[in-house]
C-alpha positions in Angstrom: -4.1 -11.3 63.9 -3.0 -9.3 66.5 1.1 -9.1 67.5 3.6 -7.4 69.5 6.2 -5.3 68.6 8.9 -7.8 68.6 6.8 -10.3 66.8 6.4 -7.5 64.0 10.0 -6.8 64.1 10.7 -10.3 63.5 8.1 -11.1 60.7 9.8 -7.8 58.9 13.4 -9.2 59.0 12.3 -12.8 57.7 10.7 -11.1 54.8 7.1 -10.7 55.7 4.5 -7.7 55.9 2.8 -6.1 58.8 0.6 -3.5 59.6 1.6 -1.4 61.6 0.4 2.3 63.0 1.5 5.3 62.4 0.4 9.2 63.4 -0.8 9.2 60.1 -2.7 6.5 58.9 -1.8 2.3 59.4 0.8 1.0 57.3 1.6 -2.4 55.6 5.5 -2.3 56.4 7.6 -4.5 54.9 12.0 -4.3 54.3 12.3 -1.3 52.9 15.8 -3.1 51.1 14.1 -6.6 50.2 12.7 -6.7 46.8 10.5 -9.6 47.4 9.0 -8.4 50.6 8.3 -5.0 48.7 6.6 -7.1 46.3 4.8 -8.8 48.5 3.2 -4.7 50.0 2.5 -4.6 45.8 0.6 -8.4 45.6 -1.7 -7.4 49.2 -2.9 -3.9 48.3 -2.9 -5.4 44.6 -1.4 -1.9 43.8 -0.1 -1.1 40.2 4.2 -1.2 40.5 4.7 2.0 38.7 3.4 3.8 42.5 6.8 4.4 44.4 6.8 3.4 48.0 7.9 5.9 50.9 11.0 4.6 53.1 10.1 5.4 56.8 13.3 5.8 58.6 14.1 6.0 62.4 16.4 9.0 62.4 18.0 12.1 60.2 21.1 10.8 59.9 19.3 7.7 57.7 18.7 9.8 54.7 21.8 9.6 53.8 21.6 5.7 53.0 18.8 6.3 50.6 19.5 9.6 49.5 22.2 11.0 46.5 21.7 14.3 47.9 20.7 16.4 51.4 20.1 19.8 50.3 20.3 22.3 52.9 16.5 23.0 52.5 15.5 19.8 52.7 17.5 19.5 56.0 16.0 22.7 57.2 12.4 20.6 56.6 13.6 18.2 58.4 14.7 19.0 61.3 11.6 21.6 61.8 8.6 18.8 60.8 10.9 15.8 61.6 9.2 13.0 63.1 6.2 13.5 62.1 3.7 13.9 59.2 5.9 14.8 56.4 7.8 13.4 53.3 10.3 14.7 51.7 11.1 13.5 48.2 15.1 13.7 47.5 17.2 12.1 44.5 18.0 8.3 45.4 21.5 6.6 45.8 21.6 4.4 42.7 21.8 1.3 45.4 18.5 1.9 46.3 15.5 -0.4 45.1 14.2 0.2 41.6 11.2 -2.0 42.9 10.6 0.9 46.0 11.1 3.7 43.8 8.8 2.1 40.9 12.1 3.5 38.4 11.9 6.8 39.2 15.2 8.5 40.1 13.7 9.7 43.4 13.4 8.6 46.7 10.4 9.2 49.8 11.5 9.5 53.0 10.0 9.8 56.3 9.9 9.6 59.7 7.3 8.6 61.1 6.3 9.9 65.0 4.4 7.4 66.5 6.7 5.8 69.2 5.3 2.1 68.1 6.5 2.8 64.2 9.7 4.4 65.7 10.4 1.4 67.7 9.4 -1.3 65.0 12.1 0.2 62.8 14.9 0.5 65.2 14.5 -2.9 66.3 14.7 -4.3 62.5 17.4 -2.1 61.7 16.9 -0.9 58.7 14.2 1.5 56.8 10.5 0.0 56.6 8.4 0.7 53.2 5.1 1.1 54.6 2.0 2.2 52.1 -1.5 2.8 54.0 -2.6 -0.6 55.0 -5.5 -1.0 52.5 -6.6 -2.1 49.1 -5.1 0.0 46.5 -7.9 3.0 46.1 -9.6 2.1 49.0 -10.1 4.2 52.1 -7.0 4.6 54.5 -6.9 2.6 58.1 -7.0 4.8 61.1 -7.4 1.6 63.6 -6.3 -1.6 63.6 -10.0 -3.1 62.9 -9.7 -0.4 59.6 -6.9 -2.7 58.1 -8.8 -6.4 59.3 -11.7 -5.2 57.0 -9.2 -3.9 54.1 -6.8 -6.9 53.8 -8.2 -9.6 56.4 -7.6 -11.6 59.7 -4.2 -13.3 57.7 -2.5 -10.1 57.9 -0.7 -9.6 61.1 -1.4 -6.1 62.7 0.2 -4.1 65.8 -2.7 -2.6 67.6 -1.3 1.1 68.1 -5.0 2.3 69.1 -6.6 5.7 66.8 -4.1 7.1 64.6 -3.7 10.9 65.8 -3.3 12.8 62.7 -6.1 10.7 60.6 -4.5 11.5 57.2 -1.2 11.1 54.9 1.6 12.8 55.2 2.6 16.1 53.1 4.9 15.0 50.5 7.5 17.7 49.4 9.9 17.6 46.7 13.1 19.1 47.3 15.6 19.8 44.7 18.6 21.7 45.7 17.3 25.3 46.3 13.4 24.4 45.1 11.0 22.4 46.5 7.2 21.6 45.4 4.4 20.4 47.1 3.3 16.9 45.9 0.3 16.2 48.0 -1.1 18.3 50.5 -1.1 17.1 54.8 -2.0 18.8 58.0 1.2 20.6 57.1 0.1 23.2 54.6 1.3 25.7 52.5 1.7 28.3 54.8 4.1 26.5 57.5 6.3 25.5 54.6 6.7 28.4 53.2 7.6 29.8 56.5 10.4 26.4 56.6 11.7 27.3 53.6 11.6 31.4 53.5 10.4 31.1 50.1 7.4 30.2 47.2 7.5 26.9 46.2 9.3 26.3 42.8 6.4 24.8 40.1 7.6 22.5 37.5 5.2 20.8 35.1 7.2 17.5 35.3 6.8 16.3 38.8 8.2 13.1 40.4 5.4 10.5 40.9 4.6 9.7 44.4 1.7 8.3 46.3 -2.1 10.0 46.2 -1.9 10.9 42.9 -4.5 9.0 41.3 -7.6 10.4 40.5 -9.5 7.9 42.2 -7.9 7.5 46.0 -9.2 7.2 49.7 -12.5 5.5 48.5 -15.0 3.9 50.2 -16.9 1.0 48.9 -20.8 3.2 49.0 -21.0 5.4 45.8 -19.9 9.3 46.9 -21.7 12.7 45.8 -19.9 16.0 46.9 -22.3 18.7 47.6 -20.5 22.8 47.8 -22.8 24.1 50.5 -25.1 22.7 53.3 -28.3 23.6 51.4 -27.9 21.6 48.5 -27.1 18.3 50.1 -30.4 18.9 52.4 -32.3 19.5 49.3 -30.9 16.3 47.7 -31.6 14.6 50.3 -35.1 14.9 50.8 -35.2 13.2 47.6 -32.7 10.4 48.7 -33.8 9.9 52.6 -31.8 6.0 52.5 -28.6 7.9 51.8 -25.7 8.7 54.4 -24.3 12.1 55.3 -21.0 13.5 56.0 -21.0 17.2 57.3 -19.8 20.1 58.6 -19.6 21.3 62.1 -23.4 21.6 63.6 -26.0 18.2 62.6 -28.9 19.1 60.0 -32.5 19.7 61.0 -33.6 16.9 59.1 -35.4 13.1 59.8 -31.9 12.0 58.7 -30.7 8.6 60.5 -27.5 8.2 58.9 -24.8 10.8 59.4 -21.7 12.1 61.1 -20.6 16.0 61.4 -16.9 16.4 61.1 -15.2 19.2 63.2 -15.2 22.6 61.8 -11.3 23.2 62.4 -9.2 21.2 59.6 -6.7 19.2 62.2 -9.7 17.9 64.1 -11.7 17.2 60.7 -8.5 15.0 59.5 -8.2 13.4 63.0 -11.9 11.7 61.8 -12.5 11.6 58.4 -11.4 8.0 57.5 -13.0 7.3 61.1 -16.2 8.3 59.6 -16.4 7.3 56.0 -15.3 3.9 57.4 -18.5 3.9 59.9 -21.1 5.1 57.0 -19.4 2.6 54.3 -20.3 -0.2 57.0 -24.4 0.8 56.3 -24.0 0.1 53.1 -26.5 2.9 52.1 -26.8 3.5 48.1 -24.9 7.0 48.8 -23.0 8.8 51.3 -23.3 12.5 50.9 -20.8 14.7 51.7 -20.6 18.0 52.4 -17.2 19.8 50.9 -15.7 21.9 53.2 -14.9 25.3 51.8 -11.7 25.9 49.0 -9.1 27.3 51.6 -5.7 26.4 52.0 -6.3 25.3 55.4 -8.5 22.9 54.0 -6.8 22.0 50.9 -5.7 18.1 52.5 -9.3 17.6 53.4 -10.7 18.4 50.1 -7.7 16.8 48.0 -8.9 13.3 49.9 -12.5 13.5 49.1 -12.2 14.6 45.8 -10.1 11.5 44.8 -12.7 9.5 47.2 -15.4 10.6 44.9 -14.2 10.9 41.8 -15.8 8.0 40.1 -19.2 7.4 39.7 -20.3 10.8 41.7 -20.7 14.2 40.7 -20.3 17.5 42.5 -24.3 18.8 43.7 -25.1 22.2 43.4 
């Protein structure tokens, strides 16, 4: 069910949930200060309530409604990658939801840069929780139609066309002078080390956040990752029903089913939901995919389709 932005505004303050986009991926937004509408995000994904939520805020100056603390460092992150694809993870203000923040004494913040979610959330006012707009485990919607298939024609969606980054946002701890990368984005190591003039601090007790689990990002066809080009091919000959995901150039092969993801990591992130969306929809016994190589560049790639495949698949060699 289709809506306007007002619409969506309006469901939000009574309570409800709506999908809405975002540069990243589409989100189920709900009040990000409502306990029962946060519930409600829980009940639709059918997502476990010990997964915190991030709070997706309209400005800089919000943070400090949700946050105890603004470290310097964490403003420095801000106001360099601020709107846009990342979240920073800062100790909540004891007011804040115990339902958002799934008891944990953090909060995520974000702000999001798509100028539909940017309006949605200054016309309600407040902050917007808003978790991909899926099934809990399932892949992450890049399009409207994406989030139809996930949840249904019940939810009510704002149509914000392709999502332009394709992937979640980097989530970064920050604790005053540390910080720690949580889950890797199209904003790597590199430019945040740059941010912050320093190495990341690693602690073995991290604050949960979303992505974590094992199994994430997954279509509904059975995965196998393959290391190089060769060893898919080969495992293919053997398999010619299944699908392929892979690198740069199409194979030489009587293969029906496939789609070749850029070469460069932005573009690859742009459509790699796109894709595993389009070969789950064949409903071939497999998709194949071919891992892109273990670089830091490519580290948000690879984190997503190893939690994509982690159950029942292998790695090919």
């Amino acid at each position: 069910m289709l809506i306007s932005l007002t619409q969506a505004a309006q469901l939000i303050r009574q309570g409800e949930v709506v999908a809405i986009p975002t540069e990243t991926v589409y989100g189920l937004a709900a009040d990000a200060s409502n306990d029962a509408a946060l519930l409600k995000i829980y009940h639709t994904k059918e997502r476990p309530q010990d997964n915190p939520l991030i709070v997706h805020i309209a400005a800089i100056d919000d943070v400090q409604h949700w946050a105890k603390t603004f470290p310097p460092l964490a403003q420095r992150l801000a106001k360099q990658f601020w709107p846009g694809p990342l979240t920073l993870v800062l100790p909540a203000l004891d007011s804040v939801s115990t339902i958002l923040r799934a008891g944990e004494p953090t909060v995520a913040l974000r702000m999001p840069a798509h100028p539909m979610a940017h309006t949605i959330i200054k016309l309600v006012g407040r902050g917007l929780a808003a978790p991909s707009a899926n099934k809990y485990t399932q892949l992450s919607p890049t399009s409207a139609e994406h989030v139809t298939q996930s949840l249904g024609d019940s939810i009510a969606v704002v149509d914000g066309g392709q999502c332009d980054v394709g992937i979640e946002s980097t989530i970064v701890s920050v604790a005053d002078d540390d910080w720690q990368l949580l889950r890797p984005g199209v904003i790597g190591l590199e430019a945040l080390r740059a941010c912050c003039g320093q190495q990341e601090s690693l602690h073995e007790a991290k604050p949960k956040v979303p992505g974590q689990h094992l199994l994430h990002y997954a279509p509904r066809t059975p995965c196998r990752l393959f290391n190089d080009r060769s060893a898919l091919l080969n495992y293919a000959i053997d398999h010619p029903q299944a699908a392929m995901l892979i690198l740069d150039h199409p194979p030489v092969v009587e293969q029906r089913h496939y789609r070749s993801l850029p070469i460069m990591p932005d573009l690859a992130a742009v459509h790699l939901y796109a894709y595993l969306h389009a070969l789950d929809a064949l409903e071939t016994p497999e998709i194949l995919i071919e891992l892109p190589p273990n670089l830091p560049e490519w580290a948000a790639i690879r984190d997503r389709l190893m939690r994509a495949a982690y159950l029942p698949t292998k790695i090919g060699h």
